[in-house]
Structure formats: structure tokens, C-alpha cells
TISE-352418 format. One record per atom (N, C-alpha, C): chain; atom name; residue in one letter; x, y, z. Coordinates in pm, 1 decimal. Atoms other than C-alpha are relative to their C-alpha. Layout:
BEGIN
 chaine atome residu     east    north       up
      A    CA      a        X        Y        Z
...
***
This chain:
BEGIN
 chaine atome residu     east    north       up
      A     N      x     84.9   -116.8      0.0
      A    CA      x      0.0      0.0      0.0
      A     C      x     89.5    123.0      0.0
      A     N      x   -100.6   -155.1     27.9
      A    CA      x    150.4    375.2   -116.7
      A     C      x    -69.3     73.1     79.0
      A     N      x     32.5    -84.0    -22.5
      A    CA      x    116.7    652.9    -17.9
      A     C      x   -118.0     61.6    -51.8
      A     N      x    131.9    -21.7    114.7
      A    CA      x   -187.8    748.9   -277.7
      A     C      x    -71.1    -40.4     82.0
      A     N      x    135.4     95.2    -64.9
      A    CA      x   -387.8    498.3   -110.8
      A     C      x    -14.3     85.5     97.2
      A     N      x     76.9    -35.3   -147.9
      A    CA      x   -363.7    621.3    253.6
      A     C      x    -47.8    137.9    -38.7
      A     N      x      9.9   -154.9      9.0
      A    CA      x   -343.4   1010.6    127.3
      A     C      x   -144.8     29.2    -66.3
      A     N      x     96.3    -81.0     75.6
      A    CA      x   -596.9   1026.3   -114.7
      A     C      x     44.1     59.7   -119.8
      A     N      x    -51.3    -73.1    120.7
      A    CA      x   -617.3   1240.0   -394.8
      A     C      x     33.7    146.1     55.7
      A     N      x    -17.4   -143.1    -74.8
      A    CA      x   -477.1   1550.4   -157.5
      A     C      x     45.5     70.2    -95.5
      A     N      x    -15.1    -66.6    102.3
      A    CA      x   -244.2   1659.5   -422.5
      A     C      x    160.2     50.3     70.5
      A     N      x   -171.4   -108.3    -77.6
      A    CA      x     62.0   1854.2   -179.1
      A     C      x    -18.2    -28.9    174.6
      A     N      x    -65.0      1.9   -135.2
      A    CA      x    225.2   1799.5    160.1
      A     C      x     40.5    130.4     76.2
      A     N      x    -10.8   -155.4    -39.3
      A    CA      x    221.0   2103.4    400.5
      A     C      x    101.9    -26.5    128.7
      A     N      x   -115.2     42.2   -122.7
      A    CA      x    502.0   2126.0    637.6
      A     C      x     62.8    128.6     62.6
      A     N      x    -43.6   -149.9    -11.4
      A    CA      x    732.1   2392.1    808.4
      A     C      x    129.0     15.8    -79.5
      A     N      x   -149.0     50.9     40.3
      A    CA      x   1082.2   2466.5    654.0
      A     C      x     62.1    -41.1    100.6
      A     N      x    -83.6     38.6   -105.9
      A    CA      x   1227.2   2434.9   1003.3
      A     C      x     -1.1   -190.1    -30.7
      A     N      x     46.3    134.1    -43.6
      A    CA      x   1069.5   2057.8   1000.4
      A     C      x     65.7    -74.2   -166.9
      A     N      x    -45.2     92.4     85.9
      A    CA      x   1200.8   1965.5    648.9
      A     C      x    143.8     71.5      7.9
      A     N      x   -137.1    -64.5    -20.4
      A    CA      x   1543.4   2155.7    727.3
      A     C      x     34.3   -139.1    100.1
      A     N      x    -26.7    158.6   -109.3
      A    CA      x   1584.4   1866.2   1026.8
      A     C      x    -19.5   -125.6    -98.0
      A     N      x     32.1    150.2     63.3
      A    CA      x   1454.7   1598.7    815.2
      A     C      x    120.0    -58.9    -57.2
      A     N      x   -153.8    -34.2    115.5
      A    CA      x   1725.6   1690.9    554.7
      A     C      x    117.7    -42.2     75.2
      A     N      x   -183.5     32.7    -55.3
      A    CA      x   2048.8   1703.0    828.6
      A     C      x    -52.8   -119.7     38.8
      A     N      x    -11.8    186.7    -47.0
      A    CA      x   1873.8   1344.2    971.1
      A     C      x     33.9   -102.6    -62.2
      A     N      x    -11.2    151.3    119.1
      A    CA      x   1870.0   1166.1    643.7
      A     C      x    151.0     13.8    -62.8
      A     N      x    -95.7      3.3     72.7
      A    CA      x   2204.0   1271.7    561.9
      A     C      x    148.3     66.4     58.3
      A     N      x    -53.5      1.7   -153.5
      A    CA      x   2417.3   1274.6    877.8
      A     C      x    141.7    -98.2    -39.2
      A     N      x   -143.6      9.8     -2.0
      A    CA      x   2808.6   1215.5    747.3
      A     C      x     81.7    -16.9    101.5
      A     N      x   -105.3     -3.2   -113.5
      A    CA      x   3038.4   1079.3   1038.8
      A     C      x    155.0      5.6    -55.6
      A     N      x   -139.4    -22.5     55.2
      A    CA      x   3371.1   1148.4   1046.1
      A     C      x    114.1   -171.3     77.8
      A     N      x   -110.5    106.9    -45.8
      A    CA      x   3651.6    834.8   1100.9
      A     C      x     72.0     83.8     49.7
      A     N      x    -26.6    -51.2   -165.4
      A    CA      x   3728.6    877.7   1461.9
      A     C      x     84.1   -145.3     55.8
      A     N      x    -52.5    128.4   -127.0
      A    CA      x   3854.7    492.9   1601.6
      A     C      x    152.1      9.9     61.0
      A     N      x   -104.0    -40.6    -59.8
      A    CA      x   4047.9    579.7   1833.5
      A     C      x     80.7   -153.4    100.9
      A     N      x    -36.7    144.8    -78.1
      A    CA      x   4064.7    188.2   2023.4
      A     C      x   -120.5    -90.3     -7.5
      A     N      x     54.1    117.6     77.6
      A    CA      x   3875.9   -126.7   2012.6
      A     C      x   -194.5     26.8     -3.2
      A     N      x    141.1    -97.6      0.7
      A    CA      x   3511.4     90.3   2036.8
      A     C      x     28.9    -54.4   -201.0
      A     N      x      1.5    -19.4    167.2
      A    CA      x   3614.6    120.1   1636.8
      A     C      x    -54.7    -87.2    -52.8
      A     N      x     95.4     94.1     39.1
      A    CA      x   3547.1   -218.7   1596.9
      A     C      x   -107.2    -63.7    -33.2
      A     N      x    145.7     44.7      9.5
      A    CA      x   3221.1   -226.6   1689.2
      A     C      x    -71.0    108.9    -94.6
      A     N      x     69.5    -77.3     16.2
      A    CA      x   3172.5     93.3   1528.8
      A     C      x     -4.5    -71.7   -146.0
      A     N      x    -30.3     31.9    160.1
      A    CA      x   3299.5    -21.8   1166.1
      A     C      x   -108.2   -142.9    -22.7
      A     N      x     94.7     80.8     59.1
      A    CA      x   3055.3   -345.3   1219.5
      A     C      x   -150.4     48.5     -0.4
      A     N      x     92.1    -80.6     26.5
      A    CA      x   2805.9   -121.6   1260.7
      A     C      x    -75.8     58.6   -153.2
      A     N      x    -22.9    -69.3     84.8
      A    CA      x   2883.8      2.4    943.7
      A     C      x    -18.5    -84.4    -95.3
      A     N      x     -4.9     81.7    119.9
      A    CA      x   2913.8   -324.8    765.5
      A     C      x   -177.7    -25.6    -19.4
      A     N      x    102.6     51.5      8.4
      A    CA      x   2627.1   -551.2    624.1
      A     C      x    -93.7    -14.5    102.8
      A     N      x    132.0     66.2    -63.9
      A    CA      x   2453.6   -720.3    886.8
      A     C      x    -77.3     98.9     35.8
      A     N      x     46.9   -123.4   -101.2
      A    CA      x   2392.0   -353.7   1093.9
      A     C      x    -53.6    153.5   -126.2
      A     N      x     -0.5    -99.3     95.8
      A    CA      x   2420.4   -135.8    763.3
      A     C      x    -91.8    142.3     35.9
      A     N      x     29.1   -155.8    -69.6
      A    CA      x   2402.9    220.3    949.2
      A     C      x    -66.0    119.0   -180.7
      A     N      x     38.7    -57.7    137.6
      A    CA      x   2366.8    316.8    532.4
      A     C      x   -164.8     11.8    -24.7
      A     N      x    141.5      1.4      2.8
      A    CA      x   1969.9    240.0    635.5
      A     C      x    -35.0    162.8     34.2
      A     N      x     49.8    -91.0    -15.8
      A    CA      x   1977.6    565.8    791.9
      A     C      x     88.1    142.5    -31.5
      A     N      x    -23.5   -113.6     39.7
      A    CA      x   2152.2    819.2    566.3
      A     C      x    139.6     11.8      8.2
      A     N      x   -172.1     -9.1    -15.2
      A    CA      x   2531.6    729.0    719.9
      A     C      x     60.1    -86.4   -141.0
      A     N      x     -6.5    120.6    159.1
      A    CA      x   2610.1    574.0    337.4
      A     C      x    220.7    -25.4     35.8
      A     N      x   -170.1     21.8    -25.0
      A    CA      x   3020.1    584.0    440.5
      A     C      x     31.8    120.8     77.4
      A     N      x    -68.8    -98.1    -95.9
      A    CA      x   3251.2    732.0    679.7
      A     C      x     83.9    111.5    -52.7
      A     N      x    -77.6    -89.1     46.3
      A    CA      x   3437.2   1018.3    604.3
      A     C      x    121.8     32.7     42.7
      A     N      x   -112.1    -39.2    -54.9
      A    CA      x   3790.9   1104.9    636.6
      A     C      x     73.3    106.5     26.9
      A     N      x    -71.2   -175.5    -28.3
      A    CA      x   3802.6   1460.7    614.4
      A     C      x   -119.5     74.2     54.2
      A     N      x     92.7    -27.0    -92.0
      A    CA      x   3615.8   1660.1    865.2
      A     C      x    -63.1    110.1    -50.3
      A     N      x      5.3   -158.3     72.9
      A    CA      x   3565.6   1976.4    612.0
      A     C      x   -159.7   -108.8    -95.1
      A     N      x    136.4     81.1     54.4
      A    CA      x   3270.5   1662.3    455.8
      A     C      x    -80.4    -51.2    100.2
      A     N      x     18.1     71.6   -117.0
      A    CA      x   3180.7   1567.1    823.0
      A     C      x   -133.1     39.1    108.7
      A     N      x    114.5    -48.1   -100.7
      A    CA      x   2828.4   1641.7   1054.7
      A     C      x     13.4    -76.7    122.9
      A     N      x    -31.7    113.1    -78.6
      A    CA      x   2918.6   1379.3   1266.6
      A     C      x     97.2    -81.7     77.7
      A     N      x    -95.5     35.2    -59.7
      A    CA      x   3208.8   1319.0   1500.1
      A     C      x    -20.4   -146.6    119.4
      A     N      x     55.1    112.7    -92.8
      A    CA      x   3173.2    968.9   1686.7
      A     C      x    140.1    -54.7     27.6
      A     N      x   -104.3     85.7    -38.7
      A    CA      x   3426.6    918.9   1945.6
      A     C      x     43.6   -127.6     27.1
      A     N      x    -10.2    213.6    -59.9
      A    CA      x   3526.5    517.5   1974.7
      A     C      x     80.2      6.6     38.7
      A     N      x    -95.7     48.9    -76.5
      A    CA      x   3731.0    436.8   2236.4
      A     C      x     66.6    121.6     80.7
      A     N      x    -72.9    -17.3    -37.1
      A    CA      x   4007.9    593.9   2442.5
      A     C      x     69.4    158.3     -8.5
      A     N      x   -117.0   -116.7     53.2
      A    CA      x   4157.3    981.7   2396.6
      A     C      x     91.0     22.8    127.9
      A     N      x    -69.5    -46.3   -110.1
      A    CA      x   4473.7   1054.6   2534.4
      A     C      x     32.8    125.6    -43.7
      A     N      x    -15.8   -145.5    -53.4
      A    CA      x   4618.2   1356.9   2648.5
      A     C      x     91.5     83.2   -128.9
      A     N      x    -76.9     -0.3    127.4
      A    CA      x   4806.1   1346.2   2296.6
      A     C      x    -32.3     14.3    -89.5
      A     N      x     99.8     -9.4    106.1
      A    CA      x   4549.8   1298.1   2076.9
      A     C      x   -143.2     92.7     -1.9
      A     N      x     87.3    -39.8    -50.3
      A    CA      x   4319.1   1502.1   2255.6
      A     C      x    -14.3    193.8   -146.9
      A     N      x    -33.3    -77.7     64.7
      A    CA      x   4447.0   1860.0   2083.1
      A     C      x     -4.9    -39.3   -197.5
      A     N      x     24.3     51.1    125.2
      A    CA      x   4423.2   1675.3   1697.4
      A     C      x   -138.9    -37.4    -13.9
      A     N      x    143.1     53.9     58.4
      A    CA      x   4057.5   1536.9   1771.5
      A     C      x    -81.4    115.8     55.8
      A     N      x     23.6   -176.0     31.7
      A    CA      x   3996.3   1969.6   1872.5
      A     C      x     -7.2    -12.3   -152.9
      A     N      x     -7.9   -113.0    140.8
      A    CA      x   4127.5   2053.6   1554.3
      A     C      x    -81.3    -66.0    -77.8
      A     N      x     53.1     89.7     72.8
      A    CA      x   3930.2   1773.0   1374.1
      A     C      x   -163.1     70.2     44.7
      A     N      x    116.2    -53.0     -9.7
      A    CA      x   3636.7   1909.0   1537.1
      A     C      x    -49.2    154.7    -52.5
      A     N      x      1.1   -167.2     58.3
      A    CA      x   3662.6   2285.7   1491.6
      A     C      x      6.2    -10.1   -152.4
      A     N      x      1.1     10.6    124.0
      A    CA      x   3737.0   2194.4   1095.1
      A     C      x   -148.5    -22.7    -81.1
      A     N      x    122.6     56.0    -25.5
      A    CA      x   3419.9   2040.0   1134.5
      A     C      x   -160.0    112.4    -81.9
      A     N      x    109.0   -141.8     -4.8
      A    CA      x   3116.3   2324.3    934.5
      A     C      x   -159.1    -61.4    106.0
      A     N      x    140.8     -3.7   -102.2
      A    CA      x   2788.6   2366.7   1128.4
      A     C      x    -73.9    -22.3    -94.0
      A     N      x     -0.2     38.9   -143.6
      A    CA      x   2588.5   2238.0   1256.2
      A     C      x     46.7   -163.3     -3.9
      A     N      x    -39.1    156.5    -16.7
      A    CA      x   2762.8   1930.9   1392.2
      A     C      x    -41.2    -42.5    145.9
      A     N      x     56.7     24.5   -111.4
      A    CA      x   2722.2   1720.8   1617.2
      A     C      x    131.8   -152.1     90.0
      A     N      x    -70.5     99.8    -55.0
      A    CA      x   2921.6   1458.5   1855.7
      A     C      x    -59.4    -99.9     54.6
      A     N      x     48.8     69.8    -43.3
      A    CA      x   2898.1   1146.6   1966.1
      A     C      x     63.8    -76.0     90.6
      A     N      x    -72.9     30.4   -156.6
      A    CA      x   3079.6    988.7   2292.5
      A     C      x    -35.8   -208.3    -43.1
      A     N      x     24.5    147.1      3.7
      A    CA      x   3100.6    604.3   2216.1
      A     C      x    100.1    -52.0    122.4
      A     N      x    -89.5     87.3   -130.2
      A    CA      x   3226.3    361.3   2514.7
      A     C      x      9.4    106.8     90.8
      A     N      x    -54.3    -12.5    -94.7
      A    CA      x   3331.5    378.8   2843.1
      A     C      x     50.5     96.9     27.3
      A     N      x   -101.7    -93.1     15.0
      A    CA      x   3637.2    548.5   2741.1
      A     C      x      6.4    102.1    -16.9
      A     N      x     28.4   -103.1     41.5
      A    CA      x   3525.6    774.9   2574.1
      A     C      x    -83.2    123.2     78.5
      A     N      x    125.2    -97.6    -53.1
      A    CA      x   3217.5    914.3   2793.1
      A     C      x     52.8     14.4    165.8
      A     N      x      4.9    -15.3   -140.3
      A    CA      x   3401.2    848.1   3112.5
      A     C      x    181.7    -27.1     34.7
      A     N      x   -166.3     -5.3    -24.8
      A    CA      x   3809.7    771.0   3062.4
      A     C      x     19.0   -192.1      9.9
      A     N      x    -24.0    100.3    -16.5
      A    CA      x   3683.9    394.1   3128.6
      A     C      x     68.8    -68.9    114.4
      A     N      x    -96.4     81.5   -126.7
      A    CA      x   3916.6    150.8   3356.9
      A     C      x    155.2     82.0    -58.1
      A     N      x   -110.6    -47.7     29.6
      A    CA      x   4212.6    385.0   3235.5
      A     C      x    -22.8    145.0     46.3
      A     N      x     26.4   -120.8   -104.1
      A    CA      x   4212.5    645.4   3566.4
      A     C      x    181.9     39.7     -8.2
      A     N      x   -111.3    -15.4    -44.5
      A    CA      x   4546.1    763.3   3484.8
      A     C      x     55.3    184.0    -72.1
      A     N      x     14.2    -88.3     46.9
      A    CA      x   4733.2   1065.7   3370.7
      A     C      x     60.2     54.2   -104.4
      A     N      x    -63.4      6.6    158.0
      A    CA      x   4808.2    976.3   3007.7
      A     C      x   -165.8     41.2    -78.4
      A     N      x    121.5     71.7     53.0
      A    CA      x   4397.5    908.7   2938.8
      A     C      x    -86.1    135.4     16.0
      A     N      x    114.1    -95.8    -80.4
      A    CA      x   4100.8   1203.4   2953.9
      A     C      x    -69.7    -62.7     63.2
      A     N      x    126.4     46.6    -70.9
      A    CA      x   3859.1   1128.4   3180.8
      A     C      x   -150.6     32.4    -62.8
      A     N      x     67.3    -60.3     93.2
      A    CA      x   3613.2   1195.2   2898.4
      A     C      x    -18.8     88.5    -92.5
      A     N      x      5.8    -85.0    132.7
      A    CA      x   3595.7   1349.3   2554.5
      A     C      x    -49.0    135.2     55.9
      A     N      x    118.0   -123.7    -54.2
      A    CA      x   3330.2   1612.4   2714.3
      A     C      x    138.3     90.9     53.5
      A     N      x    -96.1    -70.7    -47.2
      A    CA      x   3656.6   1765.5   2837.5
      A     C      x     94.2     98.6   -111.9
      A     N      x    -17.7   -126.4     47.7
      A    CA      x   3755.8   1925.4   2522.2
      A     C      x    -89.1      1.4    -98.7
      A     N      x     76.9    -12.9    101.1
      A    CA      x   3459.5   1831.1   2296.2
      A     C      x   -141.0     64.2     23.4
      A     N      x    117.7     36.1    -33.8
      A    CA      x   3100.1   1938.7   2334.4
      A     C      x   -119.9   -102.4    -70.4
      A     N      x     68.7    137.8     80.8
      A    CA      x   2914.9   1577.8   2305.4
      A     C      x   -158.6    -35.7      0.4
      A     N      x    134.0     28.6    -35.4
      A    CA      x   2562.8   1534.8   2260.4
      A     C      x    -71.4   -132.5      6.4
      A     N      x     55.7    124.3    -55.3
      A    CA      x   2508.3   1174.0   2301.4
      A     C      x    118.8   -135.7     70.0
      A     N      x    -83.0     80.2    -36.1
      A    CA      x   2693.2    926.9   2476.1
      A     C      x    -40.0   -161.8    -24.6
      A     N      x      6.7    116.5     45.9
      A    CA      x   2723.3    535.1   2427.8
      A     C      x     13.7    -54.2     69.0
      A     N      x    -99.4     63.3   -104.3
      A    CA      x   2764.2    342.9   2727.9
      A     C      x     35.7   -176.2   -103.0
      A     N      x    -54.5    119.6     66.0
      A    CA      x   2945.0    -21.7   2648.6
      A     C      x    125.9     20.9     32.3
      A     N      x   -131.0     29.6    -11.3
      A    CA      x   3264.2   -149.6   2725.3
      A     C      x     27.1   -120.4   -114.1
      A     N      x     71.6   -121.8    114.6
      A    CA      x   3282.4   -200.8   2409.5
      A     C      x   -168.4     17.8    -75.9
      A     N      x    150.4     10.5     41.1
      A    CA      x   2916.4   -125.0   2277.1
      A     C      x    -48.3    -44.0    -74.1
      A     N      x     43.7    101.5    135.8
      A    CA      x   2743.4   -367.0   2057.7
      A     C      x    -54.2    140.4   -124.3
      A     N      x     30.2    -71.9    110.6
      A    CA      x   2667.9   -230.1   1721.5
      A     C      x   -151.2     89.4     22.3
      A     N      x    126.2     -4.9    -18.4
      A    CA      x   2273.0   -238.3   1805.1
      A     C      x     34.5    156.5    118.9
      A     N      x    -14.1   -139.3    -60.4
      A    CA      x   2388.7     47.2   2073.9
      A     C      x     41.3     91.4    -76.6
      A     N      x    -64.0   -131.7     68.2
      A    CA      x   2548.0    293.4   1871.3
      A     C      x   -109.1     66.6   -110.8
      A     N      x     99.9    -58.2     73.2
      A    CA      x   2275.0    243.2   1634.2
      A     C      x   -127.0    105.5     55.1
      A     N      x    117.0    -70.3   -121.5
      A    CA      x   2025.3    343.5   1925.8
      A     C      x     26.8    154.1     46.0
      A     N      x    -22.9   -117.4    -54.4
      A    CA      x   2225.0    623.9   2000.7
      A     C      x     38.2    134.7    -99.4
      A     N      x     15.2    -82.4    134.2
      A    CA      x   2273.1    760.7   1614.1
      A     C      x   -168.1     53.1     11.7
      A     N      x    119.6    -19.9     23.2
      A    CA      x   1856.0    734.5   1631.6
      A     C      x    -24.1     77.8     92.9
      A     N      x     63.2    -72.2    -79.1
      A    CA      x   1812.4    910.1   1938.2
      A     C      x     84.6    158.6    -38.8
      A     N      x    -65.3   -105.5     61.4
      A    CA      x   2057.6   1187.3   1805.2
      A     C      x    -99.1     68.2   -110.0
      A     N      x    108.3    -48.9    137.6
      A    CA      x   1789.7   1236.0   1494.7
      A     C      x    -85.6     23.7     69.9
      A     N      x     97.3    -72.6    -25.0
      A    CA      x   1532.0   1268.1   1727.7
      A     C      x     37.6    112.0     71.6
      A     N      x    -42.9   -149.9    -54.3
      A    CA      x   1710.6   1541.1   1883.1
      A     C      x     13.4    111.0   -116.9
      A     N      x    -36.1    -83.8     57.8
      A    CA      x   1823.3   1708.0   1608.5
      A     C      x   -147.0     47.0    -94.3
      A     N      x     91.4     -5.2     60.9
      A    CA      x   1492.4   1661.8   1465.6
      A     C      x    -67.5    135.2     96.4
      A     N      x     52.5    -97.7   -142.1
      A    CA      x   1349.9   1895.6   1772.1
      A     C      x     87.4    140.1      2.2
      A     N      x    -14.2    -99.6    -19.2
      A    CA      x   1585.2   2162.4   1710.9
      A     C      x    -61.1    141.7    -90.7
      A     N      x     20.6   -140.6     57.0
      A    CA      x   1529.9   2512.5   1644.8
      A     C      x     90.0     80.4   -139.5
      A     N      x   -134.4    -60.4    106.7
      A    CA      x   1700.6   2672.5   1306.0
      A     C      x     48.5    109.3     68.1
      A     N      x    -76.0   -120.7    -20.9
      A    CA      x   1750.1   3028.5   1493.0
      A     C      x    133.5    -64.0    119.8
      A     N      x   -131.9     55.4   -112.5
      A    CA      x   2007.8   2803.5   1783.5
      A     C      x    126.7    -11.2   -109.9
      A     N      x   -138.7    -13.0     61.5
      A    CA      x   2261.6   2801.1   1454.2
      A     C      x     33.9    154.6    -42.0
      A     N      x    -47.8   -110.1     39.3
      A    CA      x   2255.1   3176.9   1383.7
      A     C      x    138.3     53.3     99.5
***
């Protein structure tokens, strides 16, 4: 059954621009290649067949952050890499958005030391986090979808 059927013979779809402006960055939500430790793993099977994240608009990862809406930390930042996955972000055009995968990432993990951040949130600002040590695929996906319904909810004047 189409669309015809349930609609009718209406003819046109009435909407707001704000509401097809969101639709637009949901369906087409570019992450940037981030694996920073074994988070990656799960992220990249995420990515493959069985999980194919390509259902919702992520069609491949990106390697340059200047093509990127989507920063998804996997795994581990140290105090080294911390200043490179800044500049990766700031390169980053608006509006973007972050994503905090694992442990490690959202909390420093079982690595309390003072090589490790104690969370990305320390030089990134992240709007969803992932818990998992490391997080099955099915999580990350959960936490890409709840990201769309956020972003779906925002306001266009919060990017002026």
C-alpha cells in the first residue's frame, strides 16, 4: 500500500521549513573516522552488512572533517590525541554534532590515569553518549537514532 492509497487524492504535503530543514540534516548525517581503540570495531561493524548504518543516511565514513556532521568518538583519547581530535572538530562546518562512544570515551573507562582524559566532554562538546565497554553495534545504532530525534526537535535560529 503507497502513499496514494492512505493520502488520497490531496495533491501537496504542508510542512514547516524548520521541520524539512531537520529531516534533511537526519537523512544525511556524514560521520567522520574517529577509532580511536577497540570501540572502532564495533563501530565499523556497525557500518558493515549485517547492521548497515547506510539504512539511515550514514552511506560511508568520512575522512576529512571539512565533509563531516558527525564526530563519533570510539574508544580511548589521550592527552596526545586530545588537541588533533579539537582541531578535527573545529574543521568540522555547522551544525555538527558529537557522539561519545564507550566507556572510554564518555568516562576515561578503567584507564584512571594521567596519560587518558577522563572523557571526551573535556575538550569536545558531546551530545550523546554510548555506554558499552565495548558497545554492541545495536547500541550505537540506538544512540545515532536518538541523536535524529534530537536534532529533529531543534530550532534553526540556535545556529545563527
Amino acid at each position: 500500500m503507497g502513499v496514494e492509497q492512505k493520502l488520497g487524492n490531496m495533491g501537496f504535503v504542508t510542512t514547516t521549513l524548520e521541520e524539512a530543514i531537520n529531516w534533511g540534516r537526519t537523512r544525511a548525517m556524514w560521520p567522520l573516522l574517529s577509532g580511536l581503540a577497540c570501540c572502532a570495531i564495533e563501530m565499523m561493524a556497525a557500518q558493515a552488512a549485517h547492521y548497515d548504518m547506510s539504512r539511515f543516511g550514514m552511506e560511508l565514513m568520512r575522512a576529512s572533517p571539512r565533509q563531516s556532521d558527525l564526530l563519533i568518538v570510539a574508544g580511548r583519547v589521550t592527552r596526545k590525541m586530545a588537541p588533533v581530535l579539537r582541531r578535527l572538530y573545529d574543521q568540522m562546518p555547522d551544525p555538527k554534532w558529537c557522539i561519545a562512544m564507550g566507556d572510554c570515551a564518555s568516562s576515561g573507562g578503567v584507564f584512571n590515569n594521567y596519560a587518558v582524559l577522563q572523557g571526551v566532554d573535556e575538550i569536545i562538546p558531546v551530545d550523546m553518549y554510548v555506554a558499552g565497554c565495548p558497545p554492541r553495534p545495536e547500541e550505537l545504532i540506538h544512540g545515532v537514532l536518538a541523536l535524529y530525534e534530537r536534532v529533529q526537535n531543534e530550532k534553526l535560529d540556535k545556529w545563527k
